[in-house]
C-alpha positions, 0 to 999 in steps of 0.5 A: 750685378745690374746688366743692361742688353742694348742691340748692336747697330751693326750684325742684329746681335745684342751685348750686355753693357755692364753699368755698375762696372761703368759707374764705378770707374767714373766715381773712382775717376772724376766721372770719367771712362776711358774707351778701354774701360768702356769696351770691357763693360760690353760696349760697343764704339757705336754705344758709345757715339749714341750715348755721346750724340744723346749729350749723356756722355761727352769726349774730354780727350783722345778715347776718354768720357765723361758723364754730362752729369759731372762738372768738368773740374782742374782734377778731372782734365788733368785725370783725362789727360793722363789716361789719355796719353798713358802718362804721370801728371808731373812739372807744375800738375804735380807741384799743384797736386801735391800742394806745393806753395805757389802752384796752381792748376793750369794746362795739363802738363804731364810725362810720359814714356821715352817712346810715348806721343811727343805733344797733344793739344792743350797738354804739355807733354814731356818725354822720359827714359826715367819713368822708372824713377819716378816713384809714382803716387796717386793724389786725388785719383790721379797717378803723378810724379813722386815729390821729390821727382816733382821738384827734380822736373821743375828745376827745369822748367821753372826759374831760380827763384820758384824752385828756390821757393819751392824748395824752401816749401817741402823742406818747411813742411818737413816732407822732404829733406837735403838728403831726398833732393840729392838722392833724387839728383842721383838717381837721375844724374846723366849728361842732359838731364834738364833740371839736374844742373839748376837744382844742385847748384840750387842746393850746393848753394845751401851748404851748411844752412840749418834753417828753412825760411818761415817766409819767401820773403826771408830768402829773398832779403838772404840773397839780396844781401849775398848780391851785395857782397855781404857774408850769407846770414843764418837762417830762422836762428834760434838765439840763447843765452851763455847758460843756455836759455832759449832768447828769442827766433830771428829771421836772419842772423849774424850769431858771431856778431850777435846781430839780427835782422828782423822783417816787419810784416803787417800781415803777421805784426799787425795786431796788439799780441804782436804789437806787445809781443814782438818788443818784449822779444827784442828786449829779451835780445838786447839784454842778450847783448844782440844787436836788432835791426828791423826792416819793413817790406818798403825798406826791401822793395823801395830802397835794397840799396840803403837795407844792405848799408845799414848792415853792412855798416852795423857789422863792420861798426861804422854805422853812423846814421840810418840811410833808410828813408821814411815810407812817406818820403 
């Protein structure tokens, strides 16, 4: 072990800094070194303010380092934060940690013990008397908050329709199911607890649903036509045929009155093998005897209102002209 003997500043003694202890830590962690760290590998604070004062170090928060050398990055500020402040990178960190569709890296935002510090600068701060429930993982060298306890936390701090979104993407990824969120529900479950109101009505809501929307897109025309006071169609329903044979799947779904709504993307229909493949799936429905409406972002976006009446009126069998006006009108 390489061993590096530095004069004190103060008593004329001499320590023994250990290096390799050093260089482990920052590779392990985004360059960084906490001040504890520090100090068990024979530094002295006056050590420290030398090598800080000489620009090979820098302070990125309260009692932690960085070597100048190393870039600071979204990893490593989250990372400096939590060692900071003895927390879990949680809420939106986590989310962005763990992959989450929709979430990037922005402030640190991270939870903490119930009697830990109450706010930092340039981090959000939450306080917990559950940190015991947090199921902690390490995702990219930082400790965070368990996936299903990150969705629980941004219940509470996101609106409907993210956590909606952000539901729909760990259950489409098939890293969480029904089950995990309400079993997170009830591990958390007291009188206050932000999130715990938002997500189980969230999931109440979902009750019997058998698909997970491909598309937040397919969610949000789902809801629009609840608004309207239509029944909730199926989502992502697979169709066959009386003998069993797969037919086609739909993005939204009528099966009792065997109608289905498809939604036209350019993105992903927007080329010949869809161009071809997408009529041929609708005659496979037609001959199923299915019904296929087809509506475009424009139809969503610019005209919800007419959307809803052609379904409405296709499923009550009063349809008699399409409201719909062309994208050019």
């Amino acid at each position: 072990m390489r061993l590096e003997t530095a004069k004190q500043a103060t008593g004329g003694g001499e320590v023994q800094v250990d290096e390799v202890r050093l260089e482990f830590h920052m590779r392990r962690q985004h360059g960084l070194v906490s001040l504890v760290q520090a100090r068990s590998a024979g530094m002295s604070r006056q050590q420290i303010q030398r090598r800080v004062g000489a620009s090979r170090w820098r302070r990125v928060g309260p009692g932690v380092y960085q070597n100048s050398a190393v870039p600071i990055t979204p990893h490593s500020k989250l990372l400096a934060a939590c060692i900071a402040y003895d927390g879990l990178a949680s809420h939106r960190s986590a989310a962005a940690l763990h992959g989450i569709e929709g979430f990037r890296f922005g402030r640190p935002e991270l939870v903490v013990g119930q009697n830990r510090a109450r706010s930092a600068v340039g981090v959000i701060v939450h306080r917990s008397a559950q940190m015991d429930s947090t199921k902690p993982v390490t995702l990219h060298g930082i400790p965070c908050t368990g996936l299903s306890r990150t969705v629980l936390d941004l219940a509470g701090v996101v609106s409907r329709e993210r956590l909606q979104r952000a539901i729909d993407a760990v259950l489409r990824d098939d890293r969480l199911r029904y089950h995990d969120l309400y079993e997170v529900l009830d591990a958390h479950a007291r009188h206050g607890r932000n999130g715990t109101r938002r997500l189980r009505a969230v999931l109440d809501e979902r009750v019997g649903e058998r698909g997970v929307p491909l598309s937040d897109w397919s969610r949000w025309v789902s809801d629009l036509l609840c608004e309207s006071g239509l029944p909730k169609p199926a989502l992502e329903h697979r169709v066959h045929t009386v003998e069993g044979d797969f037919v086609a799947q739909v993005d939204l779904a009528y099966p009792a009155r065997h109608l289905a709504i498809e939604l036209d993307s350019i993105r992903w229909h927007h080329n010949r093998d869809s161009f071809v493949n997408d009529r041929r799936r609708r005659n496979r429905l037609t001959t199923a005897g299915w019904d296929v409406l087809s509506f475009t972002w424009y139809d969503y976006s610019e005209q919800p209102a007419a959307l809803c009446d052609v379904v409405a009126g296709t499923l009550n069998g009063t349809a008699s002209r399409c409201p719909l006006r062309p994208a050019t009108a």
